[in-house]
GUDODO-895823 format. One record per atom (N, C-alpha, C): x, y, z; residue in one letter. Coordinates in nm, 3 decimals, decimal comma, always signed. Example, Ala and Ser with C-alpha at 12.3 -4.5 7.8 and 13.67 -1.06 7.14 Angstrom:
2
> +1,319; -0,569; +0,780; A
> +1,230; -0,450; +0,780; A
> +1,320; -0,330; +0,780; A
> +1,285; -0,225; +0,708; S
> +1,367; -0,106; +0,714; S
> +1,290; +0,003; +0,787; S
//
This chain:
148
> +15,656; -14,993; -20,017; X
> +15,602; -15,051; -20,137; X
> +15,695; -15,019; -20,255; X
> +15,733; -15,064; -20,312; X
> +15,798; -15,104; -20,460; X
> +15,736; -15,048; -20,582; X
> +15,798; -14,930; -20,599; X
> +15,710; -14,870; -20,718; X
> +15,776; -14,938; -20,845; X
> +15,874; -14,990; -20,886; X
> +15,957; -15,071; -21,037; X
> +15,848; -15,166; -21,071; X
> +15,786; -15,268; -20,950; X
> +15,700; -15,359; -20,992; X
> +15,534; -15,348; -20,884; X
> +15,440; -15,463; -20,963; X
> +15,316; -15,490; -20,851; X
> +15,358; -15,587; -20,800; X
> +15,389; -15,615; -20,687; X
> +15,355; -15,737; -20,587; X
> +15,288; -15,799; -20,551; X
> +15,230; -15,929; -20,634; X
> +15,118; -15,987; -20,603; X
> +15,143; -16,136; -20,518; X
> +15,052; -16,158; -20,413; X
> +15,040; -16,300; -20,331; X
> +14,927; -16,349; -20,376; X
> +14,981; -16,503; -20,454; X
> +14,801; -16,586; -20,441; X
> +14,838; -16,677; -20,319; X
> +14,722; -16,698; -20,247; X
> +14,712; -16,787; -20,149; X
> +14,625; -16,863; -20,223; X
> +14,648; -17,000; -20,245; X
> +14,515; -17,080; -20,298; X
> +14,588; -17,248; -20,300; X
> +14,524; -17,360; -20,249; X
> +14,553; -17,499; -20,235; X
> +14,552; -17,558; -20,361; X
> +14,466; -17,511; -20,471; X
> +14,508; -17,575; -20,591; X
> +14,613; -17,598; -20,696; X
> +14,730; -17,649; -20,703; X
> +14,836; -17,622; -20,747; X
> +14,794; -17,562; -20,949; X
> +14,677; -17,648; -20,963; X
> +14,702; -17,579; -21,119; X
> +14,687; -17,485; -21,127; X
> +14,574; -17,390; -21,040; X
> +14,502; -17,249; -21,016; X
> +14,639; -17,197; -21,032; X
> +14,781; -17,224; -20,952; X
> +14,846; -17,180; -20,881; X
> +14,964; -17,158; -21,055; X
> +14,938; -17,251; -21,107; X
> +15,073; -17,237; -21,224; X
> +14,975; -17,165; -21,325; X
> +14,794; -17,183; -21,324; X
> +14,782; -17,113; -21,464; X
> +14,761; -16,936; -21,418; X
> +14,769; -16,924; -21,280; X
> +14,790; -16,765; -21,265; X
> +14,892; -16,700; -21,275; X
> +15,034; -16,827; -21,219; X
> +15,171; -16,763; -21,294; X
> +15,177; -16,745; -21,399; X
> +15,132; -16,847; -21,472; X
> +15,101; -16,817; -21,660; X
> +15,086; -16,717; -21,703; X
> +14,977; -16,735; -21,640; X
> +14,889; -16,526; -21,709; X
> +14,987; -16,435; -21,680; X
> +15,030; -16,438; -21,568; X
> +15,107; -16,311; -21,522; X
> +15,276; -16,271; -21,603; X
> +15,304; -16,424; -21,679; X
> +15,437; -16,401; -21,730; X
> +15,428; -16,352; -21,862; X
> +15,249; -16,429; -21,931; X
> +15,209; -16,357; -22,023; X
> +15,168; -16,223; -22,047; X
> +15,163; -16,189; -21,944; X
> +15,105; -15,987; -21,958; X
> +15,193; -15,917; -21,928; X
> +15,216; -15,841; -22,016; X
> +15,271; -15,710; -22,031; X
> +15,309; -15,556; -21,914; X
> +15,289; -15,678; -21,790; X
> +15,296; -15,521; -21,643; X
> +15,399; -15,604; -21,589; X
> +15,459; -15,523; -21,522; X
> +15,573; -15,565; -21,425; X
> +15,533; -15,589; -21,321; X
> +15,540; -15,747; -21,300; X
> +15,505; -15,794; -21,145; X
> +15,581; -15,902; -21,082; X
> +15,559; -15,899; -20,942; X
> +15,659; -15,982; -20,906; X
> +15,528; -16,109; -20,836; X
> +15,503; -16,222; -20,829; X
> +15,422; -16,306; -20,801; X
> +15,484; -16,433; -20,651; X
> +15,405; -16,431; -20,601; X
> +15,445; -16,509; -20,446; X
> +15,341; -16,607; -20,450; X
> +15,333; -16,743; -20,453; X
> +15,240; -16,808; -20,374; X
> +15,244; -16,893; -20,281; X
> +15,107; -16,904; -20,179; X
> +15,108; -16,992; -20,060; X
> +15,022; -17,096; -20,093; X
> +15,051; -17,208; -20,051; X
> +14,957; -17,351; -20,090; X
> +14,799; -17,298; -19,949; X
> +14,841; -17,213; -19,863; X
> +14,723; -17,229; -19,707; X
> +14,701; -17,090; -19,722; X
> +14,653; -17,096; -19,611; X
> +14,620; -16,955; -19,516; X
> +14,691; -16,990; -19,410; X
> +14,770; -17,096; -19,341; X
> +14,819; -17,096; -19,259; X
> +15,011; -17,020; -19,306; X
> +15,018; -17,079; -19,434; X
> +15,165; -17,059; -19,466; X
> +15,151; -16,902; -19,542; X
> +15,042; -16,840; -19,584; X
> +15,027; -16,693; -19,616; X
> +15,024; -16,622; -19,464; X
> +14,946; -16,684; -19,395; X
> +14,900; -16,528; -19,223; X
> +15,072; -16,569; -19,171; X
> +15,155; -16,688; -19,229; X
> +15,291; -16,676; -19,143; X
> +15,366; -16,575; -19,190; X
> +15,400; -16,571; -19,351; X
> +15,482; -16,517; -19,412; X
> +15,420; -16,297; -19,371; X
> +15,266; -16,305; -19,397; X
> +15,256; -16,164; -19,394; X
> +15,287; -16,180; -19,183; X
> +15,249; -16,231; -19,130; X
> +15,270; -16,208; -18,987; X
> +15,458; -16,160; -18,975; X
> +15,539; -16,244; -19,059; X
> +15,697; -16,176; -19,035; X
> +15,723; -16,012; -19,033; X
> +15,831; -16,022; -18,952; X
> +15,808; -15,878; -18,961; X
> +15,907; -15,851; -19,044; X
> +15,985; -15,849; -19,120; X
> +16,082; -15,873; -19,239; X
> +16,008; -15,916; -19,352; X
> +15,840; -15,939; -19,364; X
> +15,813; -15,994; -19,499; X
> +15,765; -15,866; -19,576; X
> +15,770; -15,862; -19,678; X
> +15,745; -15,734; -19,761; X
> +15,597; -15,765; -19,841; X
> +15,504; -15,646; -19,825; X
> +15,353; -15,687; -19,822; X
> +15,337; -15,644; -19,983; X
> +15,226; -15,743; -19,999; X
> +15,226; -15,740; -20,146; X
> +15,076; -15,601; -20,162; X
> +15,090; -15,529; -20,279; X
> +14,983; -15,486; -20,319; X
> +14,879; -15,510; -20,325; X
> +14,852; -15,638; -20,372; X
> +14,747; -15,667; -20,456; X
> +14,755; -15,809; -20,365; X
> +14,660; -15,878; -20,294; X
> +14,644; -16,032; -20,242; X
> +14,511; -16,080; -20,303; X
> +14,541; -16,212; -20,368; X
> +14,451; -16,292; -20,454; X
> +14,428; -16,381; -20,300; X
> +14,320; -16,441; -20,283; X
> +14,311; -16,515; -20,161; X
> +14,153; -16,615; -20,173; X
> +14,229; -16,733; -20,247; X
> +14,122; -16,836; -20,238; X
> +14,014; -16,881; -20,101; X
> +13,920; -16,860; -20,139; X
> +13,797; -16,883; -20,017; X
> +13,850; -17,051; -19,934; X
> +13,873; -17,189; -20,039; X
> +13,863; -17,290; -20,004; X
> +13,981; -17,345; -19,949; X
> +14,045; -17,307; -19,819; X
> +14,193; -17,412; -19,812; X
> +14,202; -17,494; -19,723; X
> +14,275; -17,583; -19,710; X
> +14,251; -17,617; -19,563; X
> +14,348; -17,562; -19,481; X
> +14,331; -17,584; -19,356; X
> +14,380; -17,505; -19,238; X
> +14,370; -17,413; -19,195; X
> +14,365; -17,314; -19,293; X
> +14,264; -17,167; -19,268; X
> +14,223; -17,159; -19,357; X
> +14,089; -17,122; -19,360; X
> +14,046; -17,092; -19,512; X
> +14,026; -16,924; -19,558; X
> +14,023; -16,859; -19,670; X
> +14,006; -16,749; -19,697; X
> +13,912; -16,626; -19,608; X
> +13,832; -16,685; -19,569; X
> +13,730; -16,581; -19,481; X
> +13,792; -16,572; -19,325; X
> +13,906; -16,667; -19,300; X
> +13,959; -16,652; -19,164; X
> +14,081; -16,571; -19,202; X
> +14,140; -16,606; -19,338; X
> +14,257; -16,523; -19,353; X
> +14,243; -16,370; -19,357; X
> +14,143; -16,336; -19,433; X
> +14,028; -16,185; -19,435; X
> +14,037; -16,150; -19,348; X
> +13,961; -16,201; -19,249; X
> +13,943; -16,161; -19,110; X
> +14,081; -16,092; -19,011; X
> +14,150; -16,201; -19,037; X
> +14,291; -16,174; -18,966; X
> +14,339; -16,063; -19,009; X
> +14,343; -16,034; -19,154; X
> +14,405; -15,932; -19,213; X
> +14,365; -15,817; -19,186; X
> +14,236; -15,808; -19,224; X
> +14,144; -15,639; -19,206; X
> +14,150; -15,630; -18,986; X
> +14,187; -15,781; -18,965; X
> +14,210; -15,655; -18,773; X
> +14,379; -15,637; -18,768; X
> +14,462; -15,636; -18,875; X
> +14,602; -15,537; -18,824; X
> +14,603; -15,484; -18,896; X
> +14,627; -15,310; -18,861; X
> +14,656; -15,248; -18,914; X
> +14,783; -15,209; -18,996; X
> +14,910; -15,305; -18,981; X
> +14,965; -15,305; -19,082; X
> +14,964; -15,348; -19,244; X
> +14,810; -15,433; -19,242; X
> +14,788; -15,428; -19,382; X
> +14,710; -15,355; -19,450; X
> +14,674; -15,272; -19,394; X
> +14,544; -15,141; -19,431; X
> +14,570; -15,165; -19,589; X
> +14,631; -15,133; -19,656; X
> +14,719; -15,077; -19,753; X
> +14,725; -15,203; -19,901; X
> +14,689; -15,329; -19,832; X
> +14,690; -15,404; -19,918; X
> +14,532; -15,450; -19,978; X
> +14,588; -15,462; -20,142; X
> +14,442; -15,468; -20,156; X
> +14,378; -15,620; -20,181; X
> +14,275; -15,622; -20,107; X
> +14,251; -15,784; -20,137; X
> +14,169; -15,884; -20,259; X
> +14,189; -15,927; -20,306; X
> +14,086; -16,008; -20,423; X
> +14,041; -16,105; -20,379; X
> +13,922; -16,121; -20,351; X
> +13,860; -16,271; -20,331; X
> +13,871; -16,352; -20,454; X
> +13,942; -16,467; -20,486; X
> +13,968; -16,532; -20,568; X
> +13,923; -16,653; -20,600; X
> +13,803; -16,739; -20,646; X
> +13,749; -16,804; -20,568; X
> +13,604; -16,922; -20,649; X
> +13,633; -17,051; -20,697; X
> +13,514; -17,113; -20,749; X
> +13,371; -17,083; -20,733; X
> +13,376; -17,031; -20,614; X
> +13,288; -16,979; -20,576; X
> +13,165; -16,860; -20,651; X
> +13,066; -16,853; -20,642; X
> +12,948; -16,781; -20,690; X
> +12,839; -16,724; -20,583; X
> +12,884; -16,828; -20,487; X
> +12,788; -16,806; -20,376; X
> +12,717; -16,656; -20,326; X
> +12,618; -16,638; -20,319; X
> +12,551; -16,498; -20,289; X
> +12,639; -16,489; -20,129; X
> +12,675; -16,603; -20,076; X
> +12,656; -16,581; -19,905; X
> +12,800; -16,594; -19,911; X
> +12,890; -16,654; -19,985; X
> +13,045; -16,616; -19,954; X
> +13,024; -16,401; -20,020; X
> +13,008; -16,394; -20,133; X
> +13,010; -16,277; -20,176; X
> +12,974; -16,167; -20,084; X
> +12,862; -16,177; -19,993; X
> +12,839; -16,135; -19,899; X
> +12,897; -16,104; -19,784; X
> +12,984; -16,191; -19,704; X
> +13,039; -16,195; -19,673; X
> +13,207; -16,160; -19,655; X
> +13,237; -16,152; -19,734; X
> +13,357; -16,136; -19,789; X
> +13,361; -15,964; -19,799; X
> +13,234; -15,937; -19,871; X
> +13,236; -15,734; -19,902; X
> +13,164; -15,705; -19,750; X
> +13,140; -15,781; -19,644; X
> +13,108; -15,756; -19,521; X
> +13,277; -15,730; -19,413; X
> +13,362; -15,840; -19,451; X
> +13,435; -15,845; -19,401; X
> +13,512; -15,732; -19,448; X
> +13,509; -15,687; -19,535; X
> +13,616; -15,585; -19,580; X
> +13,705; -15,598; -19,754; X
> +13,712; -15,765; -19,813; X
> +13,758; -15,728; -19,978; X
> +13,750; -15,627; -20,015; X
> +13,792; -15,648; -20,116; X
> +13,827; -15,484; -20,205; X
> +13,745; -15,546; -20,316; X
> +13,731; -15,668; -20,393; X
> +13,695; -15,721; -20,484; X
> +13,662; -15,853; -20,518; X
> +13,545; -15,931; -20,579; X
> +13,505; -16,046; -20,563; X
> +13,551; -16,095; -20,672; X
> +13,613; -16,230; -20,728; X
> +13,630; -16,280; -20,871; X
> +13,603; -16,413; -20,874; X
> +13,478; -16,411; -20,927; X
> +13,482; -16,601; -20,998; X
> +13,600; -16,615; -21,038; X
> +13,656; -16,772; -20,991; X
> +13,762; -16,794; -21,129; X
> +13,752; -16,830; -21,280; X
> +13,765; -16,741; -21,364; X
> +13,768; -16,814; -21,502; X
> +13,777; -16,894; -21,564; X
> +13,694; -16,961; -21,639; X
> +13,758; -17,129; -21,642; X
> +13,843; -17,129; -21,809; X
> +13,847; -16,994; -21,854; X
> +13,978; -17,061; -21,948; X
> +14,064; -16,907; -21,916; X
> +14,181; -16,922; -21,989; X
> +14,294; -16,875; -21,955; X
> +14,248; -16,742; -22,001; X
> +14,236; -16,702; -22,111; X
> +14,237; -16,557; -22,202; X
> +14,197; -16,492; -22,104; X
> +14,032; -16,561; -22,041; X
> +13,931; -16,457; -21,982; X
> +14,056; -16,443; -21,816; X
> +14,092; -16,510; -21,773; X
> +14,215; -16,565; -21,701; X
> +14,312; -16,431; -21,749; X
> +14,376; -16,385; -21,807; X
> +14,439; -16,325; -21,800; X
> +14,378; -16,169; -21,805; X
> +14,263; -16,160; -21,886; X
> +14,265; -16,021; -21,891; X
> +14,158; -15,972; -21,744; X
> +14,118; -16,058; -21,676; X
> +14,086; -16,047; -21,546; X
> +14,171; -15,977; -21,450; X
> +14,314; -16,057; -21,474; X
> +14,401; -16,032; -21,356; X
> +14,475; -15,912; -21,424; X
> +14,497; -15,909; -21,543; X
> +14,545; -15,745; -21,569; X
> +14,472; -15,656; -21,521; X
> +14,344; -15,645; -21,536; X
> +14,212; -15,573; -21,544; X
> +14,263; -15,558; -21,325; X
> +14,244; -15,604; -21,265; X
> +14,248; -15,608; -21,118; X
> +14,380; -15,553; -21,089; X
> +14,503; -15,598; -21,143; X
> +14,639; -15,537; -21,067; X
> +14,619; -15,396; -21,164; X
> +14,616; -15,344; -21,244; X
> +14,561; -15,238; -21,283; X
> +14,448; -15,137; -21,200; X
> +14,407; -15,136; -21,168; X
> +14,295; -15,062; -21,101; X
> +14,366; -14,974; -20,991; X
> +14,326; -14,850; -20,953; X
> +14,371; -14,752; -20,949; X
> +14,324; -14,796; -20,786; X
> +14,329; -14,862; -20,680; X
> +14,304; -14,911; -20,574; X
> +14,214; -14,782; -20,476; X
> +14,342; -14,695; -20,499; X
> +14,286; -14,553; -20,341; X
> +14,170; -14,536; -20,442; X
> +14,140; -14,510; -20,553; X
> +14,008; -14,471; -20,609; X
> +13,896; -14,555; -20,602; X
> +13,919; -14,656; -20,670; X
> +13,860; -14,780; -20,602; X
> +13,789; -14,806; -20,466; X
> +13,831; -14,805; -20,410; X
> +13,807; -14,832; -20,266; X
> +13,737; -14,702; -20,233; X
> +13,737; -14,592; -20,264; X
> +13,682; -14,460; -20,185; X
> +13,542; -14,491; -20,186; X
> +13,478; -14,536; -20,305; X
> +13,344; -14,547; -20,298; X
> +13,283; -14,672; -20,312; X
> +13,356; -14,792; -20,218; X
> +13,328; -14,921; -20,257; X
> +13,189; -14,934; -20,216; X
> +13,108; -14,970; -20,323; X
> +13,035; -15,020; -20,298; X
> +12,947; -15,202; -20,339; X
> +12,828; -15,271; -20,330; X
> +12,827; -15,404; -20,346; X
> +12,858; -15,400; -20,501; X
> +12,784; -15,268; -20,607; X
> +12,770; -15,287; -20,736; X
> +12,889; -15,277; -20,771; X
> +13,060; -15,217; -20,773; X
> +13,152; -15,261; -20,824; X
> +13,201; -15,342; -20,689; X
> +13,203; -15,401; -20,625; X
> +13,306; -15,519; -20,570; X
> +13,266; -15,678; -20,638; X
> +13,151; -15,684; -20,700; X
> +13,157; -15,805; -20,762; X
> +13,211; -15,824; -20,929; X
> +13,368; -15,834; -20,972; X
> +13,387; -15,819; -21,096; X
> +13,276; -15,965; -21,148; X
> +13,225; -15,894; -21,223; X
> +13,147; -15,955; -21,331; X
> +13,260; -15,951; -21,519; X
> +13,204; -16,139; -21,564; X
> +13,300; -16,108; -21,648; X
> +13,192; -16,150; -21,784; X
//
């Protein structure tokens, strides 16, 4: 892992999702380096390489086609070479039964997407910020759903 910067992957099919999260990220003030996949088929390829370098922090839209987010989850939390990465459910979504699901499968963290930018940015600072090993020690349902 790369301590100079955070390494973040969004996986998500929406291309604007996809430029207004680069946005935010060129607008904030942390050093990060940003990757995205249009699938879950072209994200489980790139982390499946064994030469690909794993990001910290994975944003991972629920809705894609070809694989969708709860299969990419899945895949992820059974190898143990991604123990280590932390995941964000990223996601239009509100649903009690994706949310459920998702902190069943293993996320680290649930996020409506924001529908304007500001709240958009200080979200995703607020998440690549977070102190993860602490985080996670006592995950429970009441912090895995960021509420904004």
């Amino acid at each position: 892992m790369n301590k100079d910067y955070i390494y973040i992957i969004l996986a998500d099919d929406d291309e604007d999702d996809r430029m207004l999260f680069k946005d935010a990220f060129e607008e904030l003030k942390i050093n990060t380096k940003v990757n995205m996949f249009n699938d879950g088929v072209e994200l489980m390829d790139y982390l499946n390489s064994p030469d690909s370098i794993l990001p910290n922090v994975l944003f991972l839209d629920l809705n894609m086609p070809k694989k969708n987010g709860i299969e990419c989850l899945c895949e992820i939390k059974s190898n143990k070479r991604f123990n280590d990465i932390a995941i964000a459910i990223f996601s239009t979504s509100s649903s009690e039964e994706h949310i459920e699901e998702t902190f069943v499968q293993g996320a680290n963290i649930y996020i409506k997407k924001p529908s304007d930018f500001t709240t958009l940015k200080k979200v995703l600072g607020d998440v690549v910020t977070i102190n993860w090993q602490y985080h996670t020690s006592g995950l429970n349902k009441d912090n895995f759903l960021l509420r904004l």
